[in-house]
C-alpha positions, 0 to 999 in steps of 0.5 A: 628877662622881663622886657618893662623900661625901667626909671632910667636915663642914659647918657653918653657925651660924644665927638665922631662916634659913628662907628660905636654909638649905635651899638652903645645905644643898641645895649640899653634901648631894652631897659631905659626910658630915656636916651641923652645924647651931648654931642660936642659938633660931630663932623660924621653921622653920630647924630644922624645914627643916634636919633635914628635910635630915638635918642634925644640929641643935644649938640654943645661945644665940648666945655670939659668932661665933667661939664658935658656930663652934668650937662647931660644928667641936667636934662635927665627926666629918671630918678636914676641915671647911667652914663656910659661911654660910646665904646661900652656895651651894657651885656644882658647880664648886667641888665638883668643885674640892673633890673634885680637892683630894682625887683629887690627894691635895693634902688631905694636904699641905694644912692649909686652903684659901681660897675666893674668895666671889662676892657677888650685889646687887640684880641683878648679881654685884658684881666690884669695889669691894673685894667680889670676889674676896673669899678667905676661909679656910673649909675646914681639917683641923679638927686644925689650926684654930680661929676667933678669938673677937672681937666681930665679924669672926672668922677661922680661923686654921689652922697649916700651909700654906694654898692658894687655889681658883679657884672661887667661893662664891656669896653671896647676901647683901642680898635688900632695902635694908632687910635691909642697913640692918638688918645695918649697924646689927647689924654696926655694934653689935659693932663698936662693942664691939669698939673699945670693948675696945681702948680706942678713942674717937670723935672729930669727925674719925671721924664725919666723915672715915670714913665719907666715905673709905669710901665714897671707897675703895669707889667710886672707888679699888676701882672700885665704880663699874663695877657700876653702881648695885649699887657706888653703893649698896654704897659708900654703906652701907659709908660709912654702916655706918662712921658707925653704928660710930663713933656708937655708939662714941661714944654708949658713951664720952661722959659724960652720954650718953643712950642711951634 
């Protein structure tokens, strides 16, 4: 594999990430020219360590996801940039993927490229239950995208013809059950906020009904059931995930609601 940088920004935004980000950085330090950092006041070493790396680091108030992101493409010097998450390695298969794109020459036909993102729990890769292959539109020629900015779940959005890549991203998501009950009440809260814009409300029939056909369409219609225990556990926090949403929704909601 051919060692030369490539037209390449890389972005990560982050929040006490020691414990990942050297690895992230570590799986793209072969290929691109240049490494961004939005760091939202870290109380550990994740600018220490990712300096160190010879990462630029740029440390900003968390503004919303979305808002971080273009933040970071913002100060991208590349043509192309890839964003990836603290959690998520970049294989040498899929840089060697990266750098046909680019020996093709397909990079100046194409505006993005979806990545299919490949997501490791407890101990196997999960292959079903809706997680893979989970295509995310990552890496885009930064003249021809932007995030959106919601309360929760951006998405790049890129003007121009997108294609798909074969090799995955790695994601090591949950390294415990308690970090996913943790991110589910985090994920939960914004999501909240975000059906709250829209004018939603929660009815009896949401707490009861979501929660129970999430876990329904994890286990059984997209097969989680084939991971095992991993697709158990995954269907039951999607499940209660979407009960958290829709109580916090109705907690904002309800009249005489206390919130202590």
């Amino acid at each position: 594999m051919s060692s030369a940088l490539l037209p390449i920004t890389v972005t990560l935004i982050t929040r006490n990430e020691a414990s990942r980000i050297v690895a992230a950085i570590q799986s793209v330090k072969s290929f691109a020219t240049e490494i961004i950092v939005i760091d939202s006041e870290s109380q550990d070493d994740t600018v220490k360590l990712a300096e160190a790396l010879g990462a630029r680091v740029v440390v900003k108030p968390f503004s919303g996801f979305g808002q971080q992101k273009n933040f970071a493409q913002d100060l991208a010097s590349s043509e192309w940039v890839l964003n990836i998450d603290a959690d998520e390695r970049v294989t040498p298969e899929l840089e060697r993927e990266i750098r046909e794109f680019f020996a093709t020459g397909l990079a100046d036909k194409i505006q993005g490229a979806y990545l299919p993102r490949k997501t490791w729990y407890l101990d196997r890769w999960v292959m079903h239950g809706g997680w893979y292959p989970n295509y995310l539109l990552r890496f885009s020629k930064k003249k021809s995208s932007r995030w959106s900015e919601p309360t929760l779940h951006e998405d790049l959005l890129v003007t121009g013809e997108t294609i798909y890549f074969k090799n995955p991203l790695e994601h090591f998501s949950f390294p415990s059950q308690k970090s996913h009950i943790l991110k589910n009440v985090e994920y939960a809260r914004h999501a909240s906020q975000g059906l709250l814009a829209k004018g939603k409300h929660a009815r009896i029939s949401d707490l009861i009904l979501r929660p129970f056909w999430k876990f329904i369409d994890g286990y059984f219609i997209k097969m989680g059931f084939l991971d095992g225990r991993a697709g158990f556990f995954i269907a039951i926090h999607s499940a209660y995930a979407t009960f958290l949403r829709y109580t916090y929704l109705h907690e904002l909601t309800a009249p005489n609601t206390d919130s202590r």
